[in-house]
N, C-alpha and C positions, 0 to 999 in steps of 0.2 A: 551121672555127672558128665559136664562134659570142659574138653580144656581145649583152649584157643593157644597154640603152643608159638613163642618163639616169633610174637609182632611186632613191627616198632610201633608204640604207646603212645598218642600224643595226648597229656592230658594235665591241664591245670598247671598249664606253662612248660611241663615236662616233656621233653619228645627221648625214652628208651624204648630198648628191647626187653620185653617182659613175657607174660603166660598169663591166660588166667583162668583159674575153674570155676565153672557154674554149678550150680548146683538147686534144681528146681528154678524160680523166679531170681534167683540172686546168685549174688556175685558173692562166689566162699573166701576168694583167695586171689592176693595178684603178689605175683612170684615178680622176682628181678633176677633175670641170669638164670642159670637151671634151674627144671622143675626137679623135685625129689621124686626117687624113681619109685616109692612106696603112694605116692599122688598119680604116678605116671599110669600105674596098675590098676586102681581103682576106678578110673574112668570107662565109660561107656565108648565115650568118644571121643577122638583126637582131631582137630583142624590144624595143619600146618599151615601157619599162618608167615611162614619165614618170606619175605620179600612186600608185605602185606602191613598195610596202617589201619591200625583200631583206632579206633576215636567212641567218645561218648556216642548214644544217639540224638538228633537234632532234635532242638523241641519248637514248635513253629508256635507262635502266637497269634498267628491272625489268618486263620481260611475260611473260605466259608464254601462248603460241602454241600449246599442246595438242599438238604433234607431236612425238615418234609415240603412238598409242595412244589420245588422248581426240580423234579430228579429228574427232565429229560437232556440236562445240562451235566448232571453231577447226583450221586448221591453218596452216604455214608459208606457203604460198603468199597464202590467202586475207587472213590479219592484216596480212603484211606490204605487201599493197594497199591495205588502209583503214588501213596507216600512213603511205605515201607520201600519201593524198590530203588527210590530217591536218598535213601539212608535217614528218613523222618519216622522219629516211632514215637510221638507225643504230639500232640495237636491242640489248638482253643478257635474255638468256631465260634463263629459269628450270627446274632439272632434276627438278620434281616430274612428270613425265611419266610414260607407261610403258610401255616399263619405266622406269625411273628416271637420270637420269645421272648415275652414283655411279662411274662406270670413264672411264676415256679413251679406250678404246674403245665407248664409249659414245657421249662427247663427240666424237668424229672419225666416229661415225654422222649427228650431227645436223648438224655441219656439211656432211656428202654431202648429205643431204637439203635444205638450203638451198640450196646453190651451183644456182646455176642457176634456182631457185625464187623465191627471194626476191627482191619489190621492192627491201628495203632490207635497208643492210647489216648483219651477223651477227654477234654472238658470244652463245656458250653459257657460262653458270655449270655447275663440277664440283659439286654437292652434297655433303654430307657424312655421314655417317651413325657411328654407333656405335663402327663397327669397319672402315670404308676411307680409314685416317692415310695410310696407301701408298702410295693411288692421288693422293689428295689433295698426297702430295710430290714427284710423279713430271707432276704437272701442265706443259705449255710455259706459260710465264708470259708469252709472246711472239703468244701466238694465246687465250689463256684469259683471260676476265674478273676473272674472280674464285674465290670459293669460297662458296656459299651454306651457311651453318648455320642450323637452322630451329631456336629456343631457345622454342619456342611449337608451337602444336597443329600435326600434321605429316600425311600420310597414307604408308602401311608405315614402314619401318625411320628413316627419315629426322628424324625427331625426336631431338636431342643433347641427350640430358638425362643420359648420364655424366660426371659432375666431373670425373673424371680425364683422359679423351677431350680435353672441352674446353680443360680445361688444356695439352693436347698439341698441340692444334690452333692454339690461341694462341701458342703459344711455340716452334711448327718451321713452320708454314706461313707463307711471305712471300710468297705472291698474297697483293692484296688480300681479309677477311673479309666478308661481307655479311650481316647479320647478321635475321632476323624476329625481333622481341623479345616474347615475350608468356607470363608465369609460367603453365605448365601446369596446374599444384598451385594457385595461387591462382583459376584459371578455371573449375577443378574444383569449390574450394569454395564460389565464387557461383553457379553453376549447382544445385548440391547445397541452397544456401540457397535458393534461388529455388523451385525444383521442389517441395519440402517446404509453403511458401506460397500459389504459384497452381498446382501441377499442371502436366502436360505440356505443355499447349498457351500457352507463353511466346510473346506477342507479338512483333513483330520491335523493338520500341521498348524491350526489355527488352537486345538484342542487346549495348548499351554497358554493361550492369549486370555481364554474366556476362563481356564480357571489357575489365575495366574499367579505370580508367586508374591504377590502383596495379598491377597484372597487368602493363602495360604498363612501367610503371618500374620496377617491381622488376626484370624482364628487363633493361632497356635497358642499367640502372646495373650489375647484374654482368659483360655485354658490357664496357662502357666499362672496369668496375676491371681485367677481363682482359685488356685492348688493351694499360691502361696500366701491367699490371704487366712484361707483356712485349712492348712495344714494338711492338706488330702493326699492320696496316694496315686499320683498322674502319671498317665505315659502313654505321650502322643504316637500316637500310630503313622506311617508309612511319610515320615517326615521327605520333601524333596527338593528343597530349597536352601540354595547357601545361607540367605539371611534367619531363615528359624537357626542355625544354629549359636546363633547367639543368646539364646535363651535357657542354654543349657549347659551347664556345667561337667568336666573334666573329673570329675571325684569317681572313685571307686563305685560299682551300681549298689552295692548293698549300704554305703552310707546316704544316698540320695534319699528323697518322697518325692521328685520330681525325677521321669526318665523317657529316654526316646529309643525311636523303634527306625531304621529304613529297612525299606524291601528291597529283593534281588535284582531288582529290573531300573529302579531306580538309582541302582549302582552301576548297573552295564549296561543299559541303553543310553539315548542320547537325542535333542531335538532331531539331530542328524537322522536318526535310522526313521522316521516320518519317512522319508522319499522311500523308504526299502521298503517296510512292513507296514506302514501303514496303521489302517484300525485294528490292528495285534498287537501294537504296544499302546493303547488305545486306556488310560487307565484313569481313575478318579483316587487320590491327587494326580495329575499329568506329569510325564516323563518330562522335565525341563534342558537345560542349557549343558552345555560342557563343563559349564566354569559350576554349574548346580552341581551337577555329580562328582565334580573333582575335589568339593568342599567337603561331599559329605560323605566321600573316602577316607578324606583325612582324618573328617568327625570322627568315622568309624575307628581309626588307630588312637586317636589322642583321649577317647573315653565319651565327649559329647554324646554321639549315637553308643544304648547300650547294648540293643540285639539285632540281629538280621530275621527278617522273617518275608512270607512271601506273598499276602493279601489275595492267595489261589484264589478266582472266581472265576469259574470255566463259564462258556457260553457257546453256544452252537456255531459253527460259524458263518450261518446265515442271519445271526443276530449280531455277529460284527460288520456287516455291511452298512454303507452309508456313510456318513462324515462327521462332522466335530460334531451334531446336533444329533444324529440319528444313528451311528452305531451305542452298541453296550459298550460300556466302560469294565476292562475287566479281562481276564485271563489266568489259566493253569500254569500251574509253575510248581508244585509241589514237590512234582517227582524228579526238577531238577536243579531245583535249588542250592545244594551241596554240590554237585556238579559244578557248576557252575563258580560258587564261591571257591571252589579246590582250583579252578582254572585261574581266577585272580590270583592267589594262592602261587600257584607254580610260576605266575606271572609276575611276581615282584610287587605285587599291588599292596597286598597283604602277607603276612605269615601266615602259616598254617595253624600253628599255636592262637593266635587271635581270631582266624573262622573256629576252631574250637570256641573258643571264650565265647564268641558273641550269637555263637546257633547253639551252643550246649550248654555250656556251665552259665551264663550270665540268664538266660530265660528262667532259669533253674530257681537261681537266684532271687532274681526278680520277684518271680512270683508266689514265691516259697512254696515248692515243690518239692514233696516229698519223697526222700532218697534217690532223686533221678539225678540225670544231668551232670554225673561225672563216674570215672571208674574207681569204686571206694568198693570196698570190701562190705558187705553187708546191703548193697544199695541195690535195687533194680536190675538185672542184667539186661538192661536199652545199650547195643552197642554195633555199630557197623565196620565194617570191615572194610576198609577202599586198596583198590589198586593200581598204583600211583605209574604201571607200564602199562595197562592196558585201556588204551583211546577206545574209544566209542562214538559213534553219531546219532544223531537226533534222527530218528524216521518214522513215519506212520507207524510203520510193524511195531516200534517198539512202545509206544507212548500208548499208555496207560489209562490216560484219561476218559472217564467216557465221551467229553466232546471230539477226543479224537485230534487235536491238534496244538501245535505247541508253538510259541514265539523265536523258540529254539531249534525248529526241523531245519536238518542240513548242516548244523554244526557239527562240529565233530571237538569234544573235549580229551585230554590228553589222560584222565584218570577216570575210572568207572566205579563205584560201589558193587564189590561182589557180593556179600553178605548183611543181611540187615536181623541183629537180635529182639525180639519184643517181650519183656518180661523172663527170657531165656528160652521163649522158644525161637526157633530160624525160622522168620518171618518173610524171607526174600533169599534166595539160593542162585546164585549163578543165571541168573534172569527168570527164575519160575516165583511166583508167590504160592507162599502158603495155605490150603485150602484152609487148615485153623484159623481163627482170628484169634488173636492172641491180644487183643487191644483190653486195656482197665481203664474206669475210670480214675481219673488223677486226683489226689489230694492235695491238701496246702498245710503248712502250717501258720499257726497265727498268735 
């Protein structure tokens, strides 16, 4: 057994000082105030955790880990280490791969490939495409996340832009939807109006013009009329636009069938950093306005937006070269996600207790996860450890990714994660990871 002695707790709105003992994969006991000294003896192992914030571990909804087929970007093994050192020990990946995960023998590929692999724990989105309704209803809703629909620029067959399809997909699929929003036709036509203007070589600062924030809505709002005409289970992915949030309701996430997702970068970058970073924050939906992100912070507090997640998609960075037309869309963020969000956090942006909510317990929620997602007696022991004195910077040496680079080198954040739990075992120690992988596949219930 082992006891995390004497943390402050932040969880499910609560921030004390507490203990807790593990015991195998789970979590035996969460003590408030002393632990009893006949618990104290029976342990293996003590971590004084006195000065030190536990929190749930982070559950990320939307990465996509490049395996199989793109692994000179990224693959299973390596993402899901610089997602454990990020304090992420639960993950749902993305079936733009390749080949593609459009079959479920597809999706029972990528889970082999994990098991065993993976830091942190697993599930795969089935993807959807034109013409596999079949496989899409033939899904275990018991081991599967969800079902991604890409309603916005796609790569092969995976773009659902038949009316009809979607309709079908709406109205017999009961996995949760996840939905990319982004009007093809109308991205078409700013690109089309742009190119006419300045020519091929469109800056990257152009990138929000051509997929812009009407693009954006017009997708999101047909998503939402289809949810709500039949009753489906939606959640629009990496929302970035003040006006989507009017599509979206303030209720608690577990009384919704309609919810929303923003990403990390989406909330801390800005048109503005174009001049600095360039094709690094270079992303599909695009980094938009001040007044976008400042709306959809608030989103974030007032319940609109229900979880943070981070849309990781590493790429070399000889494949971010070029401008609005010819760089990759896309970047790692996994490993700093939490990072990041603990710096709004200390910055008055947010509480601490709500980056809880909305990277731990609401994901949890959402997608009905089984016992993870919060510190309960009996549940998972996914849990990290942050240290709210000891800053850190972003550097080569320390980024994890196998592309090797981050949107974030050279910052320097004011809290660090020193420990990350995965199942109960220490999956990330004081900056080394764990040669175990300690990653399971995830369940739902239904």
């Amino acid at each position: 057994m082992i006891l995390i002695d004497k943390a402050t707790i932040i969880n499910e709105g609560e921030t004390f000082t507490g203990s807790l003992l593990l015991e195998g994969e789970r979590i035996s006991r969460v003590f408030r105030g002393e632990v009893p000294e006949q618990q104290l003896q029976s342990c293996r192992k003590r971590i004084d955790a006195r000065g030190l914030i536990l929190i749930p571990g982070v559950i990320d909804d939307q990465v996509h880990f490049r395996e199989p087929g793109l692994t000179h970007k990224g693959d299973l093994f390596t993402e899901s280490r610089a997602a454990v050192a990020g304090g992420v020990t639960s993950y749902m990946e993305m079936p733009n791969t390749q080949p593609q995960t459009i079959t479920n023998d597809a999706l029972r590929q990528k889970q082999e490939l994990a098991a065993g692999r993976s830091a942190a724990n697993y599930s795969f989105y089935l993807g959807a495409t034109n013409s596999n309704i079949g496989e899409l209803l033939k899904a275990d809703p018991h081991t599967t996340c969800g079902v991604k629909v890409f309603m916005g620029s796609s790569t092969g067959n995976m773009l659902v832009d038949d009316r009809h399809t979607l309709q079908q997909i709406f109205a017999e699929v009961e996995l949760l939807i996840a939905t990319h929003c982004e009007s093809e036709e109308l991205i078409r036509e700013n690109r089309d109006r742009l190119l006419k203007v300045y020519g091929e070589q469109l800056p990257v600062a152009m990138h929000p013009l051509i997929r812009s924030a009407e693009a954006c809505y017009r997708s999101s709002a047909e998503a939402v009329e289809l949810a709500d005409r039949y009753g489906s289970r939606l959640h629009v992915l990496h929302l970035s636009t003040a006006r989507e949030m009017s599509l979206f309701s303030e209720d608690p996430t577990e009384q919704k069938r309609i919810t929303a997702e923003a990403c990390v970068h989406h909330l801390w970058f800005s048109d503005e950093d174009y001049a600095r970073l360039g094709t690094r924050i270079k992303w599909n939906p695009a980094v938009k306005g001040v007044s976008d992100r400042e709306v959809l912070r608030e989103a974030l507090r007032n319940g609109r937006i229900d979880v943070v997640a981070t849309d990781h998609a590493p790429h070399l960075l000889k494949e971010k070269e070029g401008g609005a037309l010819s760089a990759a869309s896309g970047g790692p963020l996994v490993q700093h996600s939490l990072p990041v969000m603990w710096e709004m956090a200390d910055n008055g942006i947010f509480t601490h207790a709500m980056v809880v909510e909305r990277m731990c317990h609401a994901p949890a929620r959402l997608f009905r996860i089984r016992e993870r997602g919060f510190i309960r007696e009996g549940y998972y022991a996914d849990l990290v450890l942050i240290d709210p004195s000891d800053p850190f910077t972003v550097t080569p040496e320390n980024i994890l990714y196998k592309c090797g680079w981050s949107p974030f080198e050279g910052m320097t954040f004011g809290s660090s994660v020193r420990k990350t739990f995965v199942n109960g075992v220490l999956a990330y120690d004081e900056g080394v990871v764990a040669e175990q992988a300690a990653g399971e596949l995830l369940t739902f219930t239904h």
